[in-house]
SETOR-790171 format. One record per residue (C-alpha): x, y, z. Coordinates in pm, whole numbers, plus 50000, padded with zeros to 5 digits. Example, Ala and Ser with C-alpha at 12.3 -4.5 7.8 and 13.67 -1.06 7.14 Angstrom:
2
512304955050780513674989450714
END
This chain:
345
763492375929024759952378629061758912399629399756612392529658754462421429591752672438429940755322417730158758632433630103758842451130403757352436230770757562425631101756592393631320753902399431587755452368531763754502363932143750952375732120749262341131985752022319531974755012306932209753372329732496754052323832870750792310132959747002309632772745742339932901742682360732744743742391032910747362385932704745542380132359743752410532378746332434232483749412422232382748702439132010746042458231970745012481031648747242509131819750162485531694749432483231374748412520931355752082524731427753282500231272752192513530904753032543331043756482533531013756632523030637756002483830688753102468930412752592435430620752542420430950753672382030951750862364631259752552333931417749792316831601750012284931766747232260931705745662256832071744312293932042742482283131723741062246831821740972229432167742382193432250739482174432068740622195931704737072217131765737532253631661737462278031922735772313031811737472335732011740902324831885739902331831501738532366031665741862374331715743252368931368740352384531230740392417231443744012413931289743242411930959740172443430978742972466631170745442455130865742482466430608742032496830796745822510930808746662493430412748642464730581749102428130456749302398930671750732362430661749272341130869751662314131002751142285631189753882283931425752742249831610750622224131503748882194931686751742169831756754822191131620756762222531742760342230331676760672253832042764382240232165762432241532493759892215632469762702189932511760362159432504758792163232132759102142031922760082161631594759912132531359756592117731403754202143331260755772137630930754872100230920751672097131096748782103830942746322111131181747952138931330748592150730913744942152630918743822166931205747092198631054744812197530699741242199230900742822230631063744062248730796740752239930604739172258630884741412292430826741662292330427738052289930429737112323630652740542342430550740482326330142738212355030073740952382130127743722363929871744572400929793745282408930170745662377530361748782349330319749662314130437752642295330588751512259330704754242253030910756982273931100760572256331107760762224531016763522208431227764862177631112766992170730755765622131430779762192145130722762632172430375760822145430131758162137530370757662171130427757232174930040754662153830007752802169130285753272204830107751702188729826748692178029998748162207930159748322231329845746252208829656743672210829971744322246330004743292251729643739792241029710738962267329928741682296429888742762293929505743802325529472745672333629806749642331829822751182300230036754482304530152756512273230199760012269130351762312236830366763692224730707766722225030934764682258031068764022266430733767352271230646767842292330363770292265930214767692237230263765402261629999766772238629655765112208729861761622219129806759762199929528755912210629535753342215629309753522254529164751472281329095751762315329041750632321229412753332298029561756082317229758759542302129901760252312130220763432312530429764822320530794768292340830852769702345231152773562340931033776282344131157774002327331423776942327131666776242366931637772402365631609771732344931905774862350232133774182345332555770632330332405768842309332730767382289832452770052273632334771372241632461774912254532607774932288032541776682304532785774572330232916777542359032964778702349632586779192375432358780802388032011780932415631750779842422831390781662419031179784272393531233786202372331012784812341630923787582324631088786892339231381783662332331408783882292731384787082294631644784502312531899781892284931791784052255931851785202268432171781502267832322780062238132463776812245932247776682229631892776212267231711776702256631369775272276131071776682288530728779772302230865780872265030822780502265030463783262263330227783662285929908781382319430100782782355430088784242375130418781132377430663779642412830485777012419330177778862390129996778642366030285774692369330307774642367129889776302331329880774392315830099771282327329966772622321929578771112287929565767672293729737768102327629442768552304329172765752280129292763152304729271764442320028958764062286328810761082278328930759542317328845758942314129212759102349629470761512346029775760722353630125762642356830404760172351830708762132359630997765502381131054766892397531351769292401631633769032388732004768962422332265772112411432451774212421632090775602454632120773422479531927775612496231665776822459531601772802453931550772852480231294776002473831137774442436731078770822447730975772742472530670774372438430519771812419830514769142449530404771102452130109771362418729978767532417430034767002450329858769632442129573767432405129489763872418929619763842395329849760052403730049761342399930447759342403030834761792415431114761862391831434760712405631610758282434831701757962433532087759752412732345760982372532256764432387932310764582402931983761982431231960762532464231812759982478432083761732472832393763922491032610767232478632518766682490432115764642525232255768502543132198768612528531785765162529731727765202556331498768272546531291767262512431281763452516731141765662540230913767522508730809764322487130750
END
């Protein structure tokens, strides 16, 4: 399968300019600074995926705010400095976000109105024009997590509109595009897009989620003092998740997978596998990882499986997360598996 050359091997920078407590300049520039990236090349990654969400780049009215592009390109210089590559991802647009905690949006309406489909194109016009000029460096995902299964053919048509605009003023940069239900590695045979040779699937894997995001405050119903192991049976797994008042779901409810191992992780990413091979297309898995509250050698024991699968395939990957957002490999409660765990990655 063809390999997503310079982004095998990285980690999110989520909670610096996206889904951050409050808008706060003091945040922005401290938060990650070029003594993070020094490290983190240090370590062995080649790329650092940037969620940012779009009120750092452009106020209420849609016009661009300098200081917020300052931050993605200080990102992108300390990147060129340490031999980093970086994938710029818009984690919220104007009028959509798929946070579970912004109960009121409305996930459906982006995808049919077309204002609000313009003012997303005006924006990203904006970025591949000042970061098009790096396509050897710099990478784009419109849109983080698509929610909603009603929406996968409108959300096909608007991937086609964007790389066509995209293509105007970045035609040689790499856009990575995912399908929905949170970009659900088994929604990846859904996508139907114009291709390129710079056009990248992209897919999110936090399975066995009942595992991933156990005791998660997030999550409608999760009980807070929840927890389980890795492994477990796949049996047990769905008789823990239909004992919680949460709706847990995931692929541990599909029929005709392997025991929850290597084998487990290969079936359910066969099809998005045969997709791309099909389609001569490089696969991407944008976000992995493990909530804090898991016990740690179960952390490691789950980050081995599904390292493997993604070395066996070449499946290019960015840990979730690098610090805090309850999963990052910086903070206290990994300090005791740090090493072994960067040893993993």
């Amino acid at each position: 399968m063809k390999r997503f050359e310079g982004f095998l091997k990285g980690v999110n920078l989520g909670g610096w300019i996206s889904q951050f407590a409050k808008y706060d300049k003091e945040h922005f520039e401290t938060f990650i600074t070029e003594k993070d990236i020094e490290w983190i090349a240090s370590t062995g990654f080649d790329h650092v995926r940037v969620p940012v969400d779009y009120n750092v780049l452009e106020d209420e009215d849609g016009n661009v705010i300098p200081e917020g592009f300052g931050y993605l390109e200080n990102c992108r210089s300390w990147c060129e400095k340490y031999g980093l590559h970086m994938l710029i991802d818009l984690h919220e647009c104007y009028g959509y976000s798929f946070d579970p905690l912004k109960k009121d949006m409305d996930r459906r309406k982006f995808f049919y109105d077309d204002a609000l489909q313009a003012r997303f194109m005006n924006l990203w016009r904006e970025i591949g024009t000042r970061f098009g000029k790096y396509p050897d460096q710099v990478a784009f995902e419109p849109l983080n997590e698509v929610v909603l299964m009603e929406v996968k053919e409108a959300w096909n048509g608007i991937l086609a509109n964007y790389i066509r605009m995209m293509r105007e003023v970045a035609p040689d940069s790499y856009i990575v595009t995912g399908g929905v239900c949170y970009n659900s590695v088994l929604t990846v045979p859904y996508l139907d897009i114009p291709l390129d040779d710079r056009i990248v699937y992209n897919f999110h894997c936090y399975e066995p989620m009942i595992f991933t995001h156990q005791g998660a405050y997030w999550q409608d119903g999760m009980p807070l003092d929840f927890r389980i192991g890795y492994p477990k049976t796949l049996k047990e797994y769905r008789e823990e998740g239909e004992k919680l008042p949460c709706e847990i779901g995931g692929a541990v409810y599909e029929e005709g997978i392997r025991e929850i191992g290597e084998g487990f992780f290969e079936d359910i990413f066969r099809p998005a596998i045969e997709k791309a091979e099909k389609d001569n297309v490089a696969l991407y898995c944008g976000e992995y990882g493990v909530i804090d509250l898991a016990d740690n050698q179960d952390k490691i024991r789950w980050l081995k499986d599904i390292q493997n699968v993604f070395k066996k395939y070449g499946i290019g990957r960015a840990l979730w997360n690098y610090k805090e957002k309850d999963f990052g490999m910086q903070d206290e409660r990994f300090a005791e598996i740090r090493d072994e765990f960067i040893a993993v990655l």
